[in-house]
RODO-2510 file (C-alpha; in nm, 4 decimals, decimal comma):
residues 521
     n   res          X          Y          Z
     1     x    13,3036    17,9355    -0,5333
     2     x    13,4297    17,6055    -0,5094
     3     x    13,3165    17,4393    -0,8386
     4     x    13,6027    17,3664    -1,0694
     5     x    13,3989    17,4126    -1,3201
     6     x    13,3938    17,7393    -1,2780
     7     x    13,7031    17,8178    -1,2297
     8     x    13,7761    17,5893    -1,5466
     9     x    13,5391    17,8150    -1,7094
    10     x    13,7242    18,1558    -1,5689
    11     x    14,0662    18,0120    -1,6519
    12     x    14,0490    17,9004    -1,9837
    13     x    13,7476    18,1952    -2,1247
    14     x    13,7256    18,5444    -2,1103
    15     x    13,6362    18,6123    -1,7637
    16     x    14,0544    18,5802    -1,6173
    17     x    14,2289    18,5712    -1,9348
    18     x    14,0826    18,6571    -2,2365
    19     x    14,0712    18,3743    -2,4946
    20     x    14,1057    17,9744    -2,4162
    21     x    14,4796    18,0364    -2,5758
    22     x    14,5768    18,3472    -2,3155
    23     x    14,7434    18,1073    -2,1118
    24     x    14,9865    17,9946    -2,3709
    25     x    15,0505    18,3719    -2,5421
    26     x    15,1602    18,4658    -2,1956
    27     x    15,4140    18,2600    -2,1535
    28     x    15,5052    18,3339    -2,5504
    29     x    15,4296    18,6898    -2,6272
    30     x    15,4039    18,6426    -2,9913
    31     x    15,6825    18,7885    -3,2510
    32     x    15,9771    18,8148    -2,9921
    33     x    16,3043    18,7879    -3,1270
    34     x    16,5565    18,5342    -3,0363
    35     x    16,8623    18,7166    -2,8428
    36     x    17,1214    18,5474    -2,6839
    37     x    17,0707    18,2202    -2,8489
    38     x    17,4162    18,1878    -2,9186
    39     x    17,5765    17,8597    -3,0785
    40     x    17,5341    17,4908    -3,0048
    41     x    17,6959    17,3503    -2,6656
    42     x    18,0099    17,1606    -2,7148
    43     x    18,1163    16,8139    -2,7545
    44     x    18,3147    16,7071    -2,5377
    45     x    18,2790    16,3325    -2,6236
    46     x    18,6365    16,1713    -2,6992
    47     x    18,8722    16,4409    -2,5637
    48     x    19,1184    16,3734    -2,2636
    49     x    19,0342    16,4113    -1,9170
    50     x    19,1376    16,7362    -1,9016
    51     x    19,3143    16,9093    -1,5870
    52     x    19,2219    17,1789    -1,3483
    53     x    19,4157    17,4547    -1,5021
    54     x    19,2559    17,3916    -1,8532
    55     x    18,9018    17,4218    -1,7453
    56     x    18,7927    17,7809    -1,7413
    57     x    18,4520    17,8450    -1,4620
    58     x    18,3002    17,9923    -1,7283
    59     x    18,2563    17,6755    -1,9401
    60     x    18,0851    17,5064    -1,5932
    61     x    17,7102    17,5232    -1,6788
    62     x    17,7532    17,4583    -2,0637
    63     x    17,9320    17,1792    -2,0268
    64     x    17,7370    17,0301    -1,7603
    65     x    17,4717    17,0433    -2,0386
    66     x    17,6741    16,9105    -2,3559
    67     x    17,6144    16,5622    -2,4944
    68     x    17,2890    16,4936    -2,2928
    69     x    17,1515    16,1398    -2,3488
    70     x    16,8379    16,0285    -2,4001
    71     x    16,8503    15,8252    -2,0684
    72     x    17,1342    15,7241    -1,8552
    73     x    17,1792    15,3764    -1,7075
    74     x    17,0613    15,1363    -1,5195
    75     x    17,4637    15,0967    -1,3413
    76     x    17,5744    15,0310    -1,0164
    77     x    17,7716    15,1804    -0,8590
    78     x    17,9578    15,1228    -0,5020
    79     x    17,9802    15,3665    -0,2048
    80     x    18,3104    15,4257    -0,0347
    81     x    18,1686    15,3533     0,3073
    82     x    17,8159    15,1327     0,3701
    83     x    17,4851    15,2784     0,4413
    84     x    17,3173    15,2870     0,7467
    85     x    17,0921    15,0010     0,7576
    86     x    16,7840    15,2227     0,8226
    87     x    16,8812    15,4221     0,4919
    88     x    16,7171    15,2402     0,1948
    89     x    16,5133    15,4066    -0,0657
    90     x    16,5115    15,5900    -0,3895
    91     x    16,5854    15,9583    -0,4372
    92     x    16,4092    16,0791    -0,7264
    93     x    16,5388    16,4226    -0,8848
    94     x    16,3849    16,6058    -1,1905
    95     x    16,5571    16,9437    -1,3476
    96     x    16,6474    17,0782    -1,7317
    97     x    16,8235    16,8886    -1,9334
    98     x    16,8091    16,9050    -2,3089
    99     x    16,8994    17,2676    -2,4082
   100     x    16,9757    17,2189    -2,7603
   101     x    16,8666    17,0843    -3,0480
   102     x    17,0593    17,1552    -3,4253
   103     x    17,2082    17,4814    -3,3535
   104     x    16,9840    17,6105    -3,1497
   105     x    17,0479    17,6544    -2,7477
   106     x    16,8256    17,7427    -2,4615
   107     x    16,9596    18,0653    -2,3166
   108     x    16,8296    17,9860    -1,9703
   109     x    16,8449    17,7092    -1,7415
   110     x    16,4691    17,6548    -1,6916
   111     x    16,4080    17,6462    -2,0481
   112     x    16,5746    17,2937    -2,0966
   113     x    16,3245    16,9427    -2,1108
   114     x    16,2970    16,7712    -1,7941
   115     x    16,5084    16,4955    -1,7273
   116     x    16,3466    16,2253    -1,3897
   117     x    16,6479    16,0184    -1,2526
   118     x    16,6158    15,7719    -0,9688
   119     x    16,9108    15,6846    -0,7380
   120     x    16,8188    15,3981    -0,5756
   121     x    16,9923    15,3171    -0,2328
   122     x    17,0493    15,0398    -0,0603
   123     x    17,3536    14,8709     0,1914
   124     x    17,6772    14,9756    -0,0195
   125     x    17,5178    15,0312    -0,3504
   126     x    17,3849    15,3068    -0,5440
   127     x    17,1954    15,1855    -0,8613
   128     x    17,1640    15,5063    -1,0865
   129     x    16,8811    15,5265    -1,3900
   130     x    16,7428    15,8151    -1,6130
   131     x    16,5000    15,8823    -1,8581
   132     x    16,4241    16,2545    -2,0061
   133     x    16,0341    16,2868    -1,9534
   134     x    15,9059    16,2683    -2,2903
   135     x    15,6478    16,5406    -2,2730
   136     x    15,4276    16,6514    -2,5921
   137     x    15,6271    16,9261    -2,6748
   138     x    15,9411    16,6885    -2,5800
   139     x    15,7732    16,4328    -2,8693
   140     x    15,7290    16,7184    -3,0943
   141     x    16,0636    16,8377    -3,1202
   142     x    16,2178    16,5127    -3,1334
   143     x    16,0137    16,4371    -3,4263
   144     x    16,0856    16,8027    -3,6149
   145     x    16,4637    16,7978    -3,5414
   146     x    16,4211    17,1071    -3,3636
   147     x    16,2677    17,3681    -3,0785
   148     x    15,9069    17,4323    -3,2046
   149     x    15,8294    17,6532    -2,9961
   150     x    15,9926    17,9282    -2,7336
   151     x    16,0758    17,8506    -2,3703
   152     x    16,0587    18,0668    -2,0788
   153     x    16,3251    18,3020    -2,1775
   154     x    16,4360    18,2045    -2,4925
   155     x    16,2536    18,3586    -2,8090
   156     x    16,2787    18,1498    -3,1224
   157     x    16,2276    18,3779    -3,4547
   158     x    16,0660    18,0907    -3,6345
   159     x    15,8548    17,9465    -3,3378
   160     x    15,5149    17,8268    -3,3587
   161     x    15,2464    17,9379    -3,2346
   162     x    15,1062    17,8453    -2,8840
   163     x    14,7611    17,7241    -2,8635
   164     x    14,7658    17,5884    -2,5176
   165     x    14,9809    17,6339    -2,2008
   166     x    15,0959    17,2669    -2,2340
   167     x    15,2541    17,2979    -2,5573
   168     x    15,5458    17,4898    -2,3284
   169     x    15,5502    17,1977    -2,1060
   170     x    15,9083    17,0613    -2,0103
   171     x    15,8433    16,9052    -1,6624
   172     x    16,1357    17,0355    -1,5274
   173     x    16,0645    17,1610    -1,1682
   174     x    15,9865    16,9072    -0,8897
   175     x    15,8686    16,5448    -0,8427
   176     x    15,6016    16,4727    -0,6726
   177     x    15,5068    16,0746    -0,5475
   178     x    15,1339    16,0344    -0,5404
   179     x    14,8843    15,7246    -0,5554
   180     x    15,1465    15,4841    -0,7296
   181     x    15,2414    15,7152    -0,9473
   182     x    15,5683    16,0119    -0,9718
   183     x    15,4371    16,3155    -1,1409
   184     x    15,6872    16,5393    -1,3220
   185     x    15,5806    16,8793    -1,2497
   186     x    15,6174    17,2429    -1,3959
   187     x    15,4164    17,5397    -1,2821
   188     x    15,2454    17,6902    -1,5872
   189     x    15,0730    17,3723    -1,6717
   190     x    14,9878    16,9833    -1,6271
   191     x    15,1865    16,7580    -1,4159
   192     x    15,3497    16,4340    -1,6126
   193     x    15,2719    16,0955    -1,4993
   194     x    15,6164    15,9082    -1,4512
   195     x    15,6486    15,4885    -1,3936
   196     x    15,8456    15,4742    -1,0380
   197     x    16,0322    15,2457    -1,1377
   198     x    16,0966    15,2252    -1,5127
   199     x    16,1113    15,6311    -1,5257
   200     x    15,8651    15,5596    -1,8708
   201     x    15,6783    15,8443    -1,9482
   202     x    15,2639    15,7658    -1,8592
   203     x    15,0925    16,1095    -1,9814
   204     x    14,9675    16,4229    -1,8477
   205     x    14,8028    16,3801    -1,5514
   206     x    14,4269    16,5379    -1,5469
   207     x    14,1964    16,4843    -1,2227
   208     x    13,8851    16,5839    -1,4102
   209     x    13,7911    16,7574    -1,7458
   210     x    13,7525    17,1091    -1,5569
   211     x    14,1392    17,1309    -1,4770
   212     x    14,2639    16,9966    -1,7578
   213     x    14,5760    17,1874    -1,8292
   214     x    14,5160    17,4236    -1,5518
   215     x    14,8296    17,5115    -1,4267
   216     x    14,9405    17,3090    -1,0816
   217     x    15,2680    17,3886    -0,8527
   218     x    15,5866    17,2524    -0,8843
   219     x    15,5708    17,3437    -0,5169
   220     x    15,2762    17,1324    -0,3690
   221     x    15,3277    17,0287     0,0015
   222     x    15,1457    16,6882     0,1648
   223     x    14,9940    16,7654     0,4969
   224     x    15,0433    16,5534     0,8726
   225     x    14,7468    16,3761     0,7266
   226     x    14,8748    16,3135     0,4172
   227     x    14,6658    16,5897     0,1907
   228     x    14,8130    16,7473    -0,0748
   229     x    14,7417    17,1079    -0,1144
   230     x    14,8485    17,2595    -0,4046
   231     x    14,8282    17,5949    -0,6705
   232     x    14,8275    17,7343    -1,0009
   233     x    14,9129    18,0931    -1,1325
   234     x    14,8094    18,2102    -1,4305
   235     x    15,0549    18,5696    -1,5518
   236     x    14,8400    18,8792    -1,5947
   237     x    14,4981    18,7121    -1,4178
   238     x    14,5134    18,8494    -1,0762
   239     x    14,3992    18,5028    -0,9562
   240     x    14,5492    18,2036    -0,8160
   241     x    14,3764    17,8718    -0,8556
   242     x    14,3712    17,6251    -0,4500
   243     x    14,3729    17,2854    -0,5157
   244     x    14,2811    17,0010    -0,2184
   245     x    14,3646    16,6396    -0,3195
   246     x    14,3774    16,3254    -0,0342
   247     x    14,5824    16,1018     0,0304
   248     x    14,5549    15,8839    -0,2743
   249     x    14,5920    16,1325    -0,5272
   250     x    14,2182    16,2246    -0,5838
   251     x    14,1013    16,5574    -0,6217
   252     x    13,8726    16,6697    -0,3547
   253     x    13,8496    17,0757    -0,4142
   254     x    13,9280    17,3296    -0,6154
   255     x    13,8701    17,7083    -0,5343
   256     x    13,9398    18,0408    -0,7395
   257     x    14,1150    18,3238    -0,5313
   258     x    14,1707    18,6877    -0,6032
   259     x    14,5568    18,7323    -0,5757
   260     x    14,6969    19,0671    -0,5993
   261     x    15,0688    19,0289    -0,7193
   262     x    15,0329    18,6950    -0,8460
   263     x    15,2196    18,7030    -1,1879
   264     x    15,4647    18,4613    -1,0255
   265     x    15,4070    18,2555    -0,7717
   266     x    15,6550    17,9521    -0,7407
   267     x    15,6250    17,8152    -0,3513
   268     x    15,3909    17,8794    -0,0796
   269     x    15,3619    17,7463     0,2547
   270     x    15,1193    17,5728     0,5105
   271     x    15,0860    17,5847     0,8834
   272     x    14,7673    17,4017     1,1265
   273     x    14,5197    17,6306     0,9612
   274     x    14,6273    17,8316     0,6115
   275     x    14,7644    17,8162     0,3192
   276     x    15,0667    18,1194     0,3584
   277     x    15,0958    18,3176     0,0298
   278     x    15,3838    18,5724    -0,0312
   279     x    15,2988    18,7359    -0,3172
   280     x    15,5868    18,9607    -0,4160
   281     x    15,5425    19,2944    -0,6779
   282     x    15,6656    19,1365    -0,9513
   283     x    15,5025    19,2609    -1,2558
   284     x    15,4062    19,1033    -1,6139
   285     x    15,4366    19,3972    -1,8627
   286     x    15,2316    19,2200    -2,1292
   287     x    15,3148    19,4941    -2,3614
   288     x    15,6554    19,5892    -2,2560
   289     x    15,9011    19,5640    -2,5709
   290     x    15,6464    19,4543    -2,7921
   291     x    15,6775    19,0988    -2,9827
   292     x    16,0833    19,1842    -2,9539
   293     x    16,1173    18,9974    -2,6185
   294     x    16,0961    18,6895    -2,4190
   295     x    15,8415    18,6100    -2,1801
   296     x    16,0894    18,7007    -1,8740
   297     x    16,2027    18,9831    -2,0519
   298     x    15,8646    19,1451    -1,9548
   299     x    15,8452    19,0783    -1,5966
   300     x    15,9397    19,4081    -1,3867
   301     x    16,0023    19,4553    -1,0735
   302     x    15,8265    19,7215    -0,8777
   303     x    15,9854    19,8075    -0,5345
   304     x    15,7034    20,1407    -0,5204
   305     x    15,4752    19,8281    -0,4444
   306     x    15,4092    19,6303    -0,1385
   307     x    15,4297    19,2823    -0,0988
   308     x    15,1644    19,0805     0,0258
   309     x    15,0801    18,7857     0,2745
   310     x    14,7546    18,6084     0,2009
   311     x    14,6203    18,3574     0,4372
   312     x    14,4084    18,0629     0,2905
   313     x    14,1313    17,8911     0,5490
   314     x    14,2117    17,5305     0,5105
   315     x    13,8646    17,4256     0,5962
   316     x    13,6978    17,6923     0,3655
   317     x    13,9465    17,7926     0,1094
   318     x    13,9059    18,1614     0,1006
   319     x    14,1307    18,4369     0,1948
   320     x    14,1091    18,5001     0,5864
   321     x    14,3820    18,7534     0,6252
   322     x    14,5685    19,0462     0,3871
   323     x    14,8671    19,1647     0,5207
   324     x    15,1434    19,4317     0,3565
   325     x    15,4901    19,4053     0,3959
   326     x    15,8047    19,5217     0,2750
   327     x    15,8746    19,3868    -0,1357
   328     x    16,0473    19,0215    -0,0736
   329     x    16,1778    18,8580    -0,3695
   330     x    16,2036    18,5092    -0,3535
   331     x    16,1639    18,1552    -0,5396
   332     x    16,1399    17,9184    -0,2173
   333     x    15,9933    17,8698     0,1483
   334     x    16,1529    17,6596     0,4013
   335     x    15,8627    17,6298     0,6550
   336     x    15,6025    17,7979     0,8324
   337     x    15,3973    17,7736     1,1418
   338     x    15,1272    17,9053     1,3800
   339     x    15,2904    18,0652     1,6880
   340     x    14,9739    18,2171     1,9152
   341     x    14,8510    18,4754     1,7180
   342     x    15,1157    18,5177     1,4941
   343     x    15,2135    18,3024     1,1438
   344     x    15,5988    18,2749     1,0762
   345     x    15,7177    18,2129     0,7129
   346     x    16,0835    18,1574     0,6529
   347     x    16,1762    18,1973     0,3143
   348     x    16,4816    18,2765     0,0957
   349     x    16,5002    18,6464     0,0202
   350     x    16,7006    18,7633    -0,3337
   351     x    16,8196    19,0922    -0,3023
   352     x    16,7536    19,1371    -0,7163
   353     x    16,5493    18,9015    -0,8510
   354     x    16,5924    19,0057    -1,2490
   355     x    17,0021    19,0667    -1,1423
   356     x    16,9777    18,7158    -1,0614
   357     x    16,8352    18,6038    -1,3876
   358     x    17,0546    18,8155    -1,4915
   359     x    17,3673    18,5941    -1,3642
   360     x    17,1725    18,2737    -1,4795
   361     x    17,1602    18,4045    -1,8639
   362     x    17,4983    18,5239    -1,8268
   363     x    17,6370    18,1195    -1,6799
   364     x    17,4804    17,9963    -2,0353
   365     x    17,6892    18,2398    -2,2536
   366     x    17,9554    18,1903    -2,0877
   367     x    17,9779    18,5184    -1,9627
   368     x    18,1533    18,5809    -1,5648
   369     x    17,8304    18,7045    -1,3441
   370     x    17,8759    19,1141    -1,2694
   371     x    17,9295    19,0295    -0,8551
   372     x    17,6648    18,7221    -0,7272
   373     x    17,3268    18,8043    -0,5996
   374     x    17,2751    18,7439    -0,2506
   375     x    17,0364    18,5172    -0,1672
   376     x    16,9547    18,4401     0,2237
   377     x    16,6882    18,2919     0,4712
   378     x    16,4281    18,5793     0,6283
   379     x    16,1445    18,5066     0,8160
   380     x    15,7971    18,6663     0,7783
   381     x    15,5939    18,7179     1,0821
   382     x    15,2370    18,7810     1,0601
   383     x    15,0544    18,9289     1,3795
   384     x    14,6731    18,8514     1,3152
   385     x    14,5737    19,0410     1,6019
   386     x    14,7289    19,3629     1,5079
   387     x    14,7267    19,3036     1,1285
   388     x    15,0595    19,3325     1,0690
   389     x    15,3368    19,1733     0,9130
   390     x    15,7124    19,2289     0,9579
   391     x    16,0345    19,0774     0,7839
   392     x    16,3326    19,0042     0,9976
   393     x    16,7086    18,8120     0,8838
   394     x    16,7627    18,5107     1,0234
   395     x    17,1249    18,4797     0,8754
   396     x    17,3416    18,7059     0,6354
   397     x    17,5068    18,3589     0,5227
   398     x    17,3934    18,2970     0,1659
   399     x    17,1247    18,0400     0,1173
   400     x    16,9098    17,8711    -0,1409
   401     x    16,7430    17,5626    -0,2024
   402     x    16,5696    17,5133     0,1416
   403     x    16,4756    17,1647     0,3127
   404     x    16,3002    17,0693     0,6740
   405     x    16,1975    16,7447     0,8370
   406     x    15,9015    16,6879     0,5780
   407     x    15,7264    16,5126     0,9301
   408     x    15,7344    16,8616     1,0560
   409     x    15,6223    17,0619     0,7335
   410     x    15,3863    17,3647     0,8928
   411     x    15,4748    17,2728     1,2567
   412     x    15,7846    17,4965     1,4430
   413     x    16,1144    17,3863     1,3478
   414     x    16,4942    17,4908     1,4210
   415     x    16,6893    17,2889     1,1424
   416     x    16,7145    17,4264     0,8122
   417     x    16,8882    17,2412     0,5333
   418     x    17,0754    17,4483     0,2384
   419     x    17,2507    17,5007    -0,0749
   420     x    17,5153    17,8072     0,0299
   421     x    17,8181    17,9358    -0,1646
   422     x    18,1556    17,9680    -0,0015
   423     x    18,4840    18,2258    -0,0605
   424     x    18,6343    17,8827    -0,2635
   425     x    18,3654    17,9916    -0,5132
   426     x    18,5359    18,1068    -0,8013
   427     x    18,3976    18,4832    -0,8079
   428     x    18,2638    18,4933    -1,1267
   429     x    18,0713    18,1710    -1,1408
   430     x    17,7074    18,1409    -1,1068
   431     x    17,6057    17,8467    -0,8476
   432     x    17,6449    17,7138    -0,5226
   433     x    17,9073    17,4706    -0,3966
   434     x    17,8840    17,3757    -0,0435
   435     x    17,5601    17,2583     0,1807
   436     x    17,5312    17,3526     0,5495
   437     x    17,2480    17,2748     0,8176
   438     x    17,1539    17,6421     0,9614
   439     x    16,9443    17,6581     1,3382
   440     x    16,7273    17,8983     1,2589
   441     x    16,7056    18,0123     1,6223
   442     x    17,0585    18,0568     1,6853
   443     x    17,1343    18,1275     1,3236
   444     x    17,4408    17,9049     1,3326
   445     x    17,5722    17,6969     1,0652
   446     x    17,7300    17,3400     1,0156
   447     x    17,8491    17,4066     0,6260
   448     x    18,0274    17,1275     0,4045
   449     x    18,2237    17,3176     0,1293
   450     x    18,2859    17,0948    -0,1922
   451     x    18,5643    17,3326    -0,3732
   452     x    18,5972    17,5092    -0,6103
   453     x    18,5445    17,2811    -0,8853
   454     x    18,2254    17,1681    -0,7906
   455     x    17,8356    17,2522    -0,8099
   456     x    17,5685    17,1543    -0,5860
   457     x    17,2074    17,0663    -0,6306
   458     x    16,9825    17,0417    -0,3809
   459     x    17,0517    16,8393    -0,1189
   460     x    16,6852    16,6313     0,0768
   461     x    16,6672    16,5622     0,4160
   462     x    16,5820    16,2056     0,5227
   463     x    16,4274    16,1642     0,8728
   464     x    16,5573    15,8767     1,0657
   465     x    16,2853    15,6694     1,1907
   466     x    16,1041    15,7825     1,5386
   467     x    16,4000    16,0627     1,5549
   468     x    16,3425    16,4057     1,6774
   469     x    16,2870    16,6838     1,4154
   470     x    16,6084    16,7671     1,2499
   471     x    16,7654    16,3772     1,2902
   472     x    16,8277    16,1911     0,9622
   473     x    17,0478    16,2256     0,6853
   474     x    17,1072    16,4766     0,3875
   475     x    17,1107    16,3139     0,0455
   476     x    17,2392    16,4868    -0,2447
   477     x    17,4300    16,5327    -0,5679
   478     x    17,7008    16,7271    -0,6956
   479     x    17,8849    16,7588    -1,0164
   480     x    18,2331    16,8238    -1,0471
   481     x    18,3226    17,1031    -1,3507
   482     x    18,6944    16,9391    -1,4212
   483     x    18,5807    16,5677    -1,3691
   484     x    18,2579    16,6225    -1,4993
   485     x    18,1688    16,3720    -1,2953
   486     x    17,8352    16,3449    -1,0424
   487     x    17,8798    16,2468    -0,7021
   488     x    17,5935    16,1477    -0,4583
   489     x    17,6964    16,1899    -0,0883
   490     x    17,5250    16,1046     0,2515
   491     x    17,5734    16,3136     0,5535
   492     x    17,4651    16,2832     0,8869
   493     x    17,2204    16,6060     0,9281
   494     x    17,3426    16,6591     1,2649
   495     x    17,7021    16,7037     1,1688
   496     x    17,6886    16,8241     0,8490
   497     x    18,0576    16,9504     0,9047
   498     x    18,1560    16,6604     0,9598
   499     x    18,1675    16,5716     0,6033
   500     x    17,9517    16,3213     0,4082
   501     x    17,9305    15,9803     0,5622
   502     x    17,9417    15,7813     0,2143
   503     x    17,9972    15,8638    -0,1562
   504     x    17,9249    15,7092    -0,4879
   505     x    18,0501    15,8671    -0,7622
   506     x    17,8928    15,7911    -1,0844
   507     x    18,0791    15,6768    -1,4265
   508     x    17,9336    15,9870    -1,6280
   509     x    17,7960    16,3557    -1,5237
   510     x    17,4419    16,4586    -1,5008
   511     x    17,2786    16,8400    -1,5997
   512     x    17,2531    17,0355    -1,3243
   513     x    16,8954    16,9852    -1,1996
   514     x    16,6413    17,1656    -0,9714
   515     x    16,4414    16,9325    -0,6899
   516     x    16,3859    16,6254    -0,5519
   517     x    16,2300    16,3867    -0,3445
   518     x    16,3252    16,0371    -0,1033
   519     x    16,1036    15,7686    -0,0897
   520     x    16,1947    15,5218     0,1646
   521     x    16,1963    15,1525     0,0647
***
């Protein structure tokens, strides 16, 4: 079945999801109440710097949200130490940004609008500009003074109804360069079309009228050759939706899958031949709690249930292999490869996926998180010959956010490039604060630890040109919770410990974002 008209048809009618608006009512169960909205973020325009021993942790994540502008920049700013010369380019980043509006707040970070900033790079300077991505629902609210509608995992008592999956929209995930343009992306729905370079807001991307609004990745990957493959998962359908696009940013394919476990799906991987699918028994309840509750408020996690690896022929697009394994929770894949007869997946494993969302509710009411949830790289390996699949550690160090040489994406790697949390930490702060490059052979680790005041965001990995795998630099920002000031530093990936290389730090701080990407100039 490889017409997307079909699945078009399957998507957005009865035959996967009911009605053409099931989409939208499962990410809004209708009726829910609002809990844990709590009050508006504070100002913190105008007051004194303030010192160390003023700031509590537990203010960290709403103040790195208070006072967010409509766009930040253009400035320039100067690094501490020059560039390498063969470092020049832009790092885009995209993550939540406006959580309030009036007196209402977001409860949870991925509810916020999505904010695309550009750092642009180049000898000693770092030119710095942002723009929130003005989405339909962004435009909506703006113009009503107010959330319209509910988020993720916040429940409005007044909210609209939804009558379309894109009416959630915040393009608040990823980024994701393609054909001249920078799509914004979010999982449950279109990607945004970005300008590169003025960070203006273009529209919704659609490839044709049969996936209009179907939901795409925030997670796609580009292939050696430079195709993008790419998914969308739809809660309660059972199904997951393959897209193929070349080069350019055309769509070539679309296929229909049957997915068991598929009611959230945020990364998968590729090797030479499949698409690699961990699908882990996580659960939408559609009628757990009723209309009282937010959207993840009725996921559930089932550890009775197995997890399951699905490989996806490239060349045909249909499942080619089923495999069981132990229940892995988990938001995001490093790599994976063919080795013989066996496929290896490394991926980060949370040891309580709704305890973690859990911690991340708790960091926006300001609450201490009950002991942190342990998140840490596994690997998955898949034996096609005897049709099994095992999970192994790789490291007990805590790990999130995972990056590889993007020339290497679905070939055999050894350097791994984290987020990780340190004993600095302050205990009962949610976040990470340090970055390390892990060999995933050895399982040894070069970490950089920031403090204790600060929080990292992903950090990318840059190849340096005609370098073996693993050779580059690691770009990244951090934002500093006394300060509240954002820092971009540059490391040299093979000596991560060594400390970063150069620094900027910018006049202002940024909210705490999700992904990125570098685009070399």
């Amino acid at each position: 079945m490889n017409d997307p008209s079909i699945a078009r048809r399957r998507l957005l009618t009865g035959a996967a999801l009911g009605t053409a608006g099931s989409i939208g009512r499962l990410l809004v169960p209708a009726g829910a109440a609002a809990t844990g909205l709590g009050n508006a973020l504070p100002v913190r325009a105008g007051q004194a710097q303030p010192r160390f021993d003023d700031v509590s942790p537990l203010d960290a994540w709403t103040d790195a949200f208070a006072d967010v502008r409509e766009s930040y920049g253009p400035v320039q700013v100067t690094f501490d130490r020059a560039l390498p010369a063969a470092l020049q380019g832009t790092l885009y980043r995209n993550g939540p940004a406006r959580m309030q509006r009036g007196d209402t707040a977001y409860r949870h970070w991925f509810d916020g609008d999505g904010m695309m900033h550009a750092f642009r790079m180049n000898g000693s300077s770092l030119h710095h500009h942002a723009r929130m991505i003005r989405t339909d629902k962004y435009v909506a609210d703006e113009q009503a003074g107010r959330f319209l509608r509910s988020g993720f995992a916040t429940r409005l008592p007044d909210a609209l109804p939804v009558a379309r999956a894109d009416d959630l929209n915040v393009a608040n995930i990823s980024v994701l360069p393609l054909g001249g343009e920078l799509l914004a992306l979010w999982e449950g729905g279109s990607p945004w079309r970005v300008d590169p370079l003025s960070l203006r807001t273009l529209g919704r991307k659609v490839w044709s009228p049969e996936t209009d609004g179907v939901a795409f990745s925030a997670h796609p990957k580009v292939d050696v050759d430079g195709t993008v493959w790419s998914f969308g998962y739809m809660a309660g359908s059972g199904k997951l939706v393959l897209y193929r696009l070349d080069p350019t940013g055309a769509l070539r394919e679309t296929r229909m899958i049957e997915a068991p476990n598929a009611d959230m799906v945020h990364d998968f991987a590729i090797t030479g031949r499949w698409l690699v699918f961990v699908l882990m028994p996580l659960v939408f309840d559609r009628e757990s709690g009723g209309g009282e509750t937010s959207f993840i408020d009725k996921y559930r996690w089932r550890p009775e249930r197995a997890g399951v690896v699905l490989l996806i022929d490239k060349n045909t697009m249909a499942v080619a292999h089923r495999f069981e394994t132990p229940p892995t929770a988990f938001f995001h894949i490093g790599n994976a490869w063919d080795d013989g007869e066996t496929v290896r997946v490394q991926l980060m494993q949370v040891d309580d996926f709704q305890g973690l969302m859990g911690n991340v509710l708790d960091a926006f009411r300001r609450r201490p998180v009950d002991g942190p949830v342990h998140t840490g790289p596994v690997e998955i390996v898949a034996n096609l010959a005897r049709r099994q699949a095992a999970v192994r550690v790789l490291s007990q160090e805590e790990a999130e956010f995972p990056r590889v040489d993007p020339r290497h994406l679905g070939r055999r790697t050894r350097s791994l490039f984290v987020a990780t949390r340190t004993p600095s930490m302050p205990g009962q702060l949610f976040g990470l604060n340090a970055v390390a490059r892990m060999d995933t052979d050895s399982g040894q680790m070069q970490r950089f630890d920031y403090g204790e005041e600060t929080l990292v965001e992903e950090h990318v990995f840059v190849a340096r040109p005609d370098a073996p795998e693993g050779n580059g630099w690691l770009v990244g920002t951090a934002w500093n919770r006394v300060t509240r000031r954002t820092t971009l530093s540059v490391f040299d990936a093979t000596a991560v410990d060594a400390g970063p290389i150069a620094q900027a730090r910018l006049p202002y701080g940024l909210p705490l974002g999700l992904h990125g990407t570098f685009v070399a100039a």
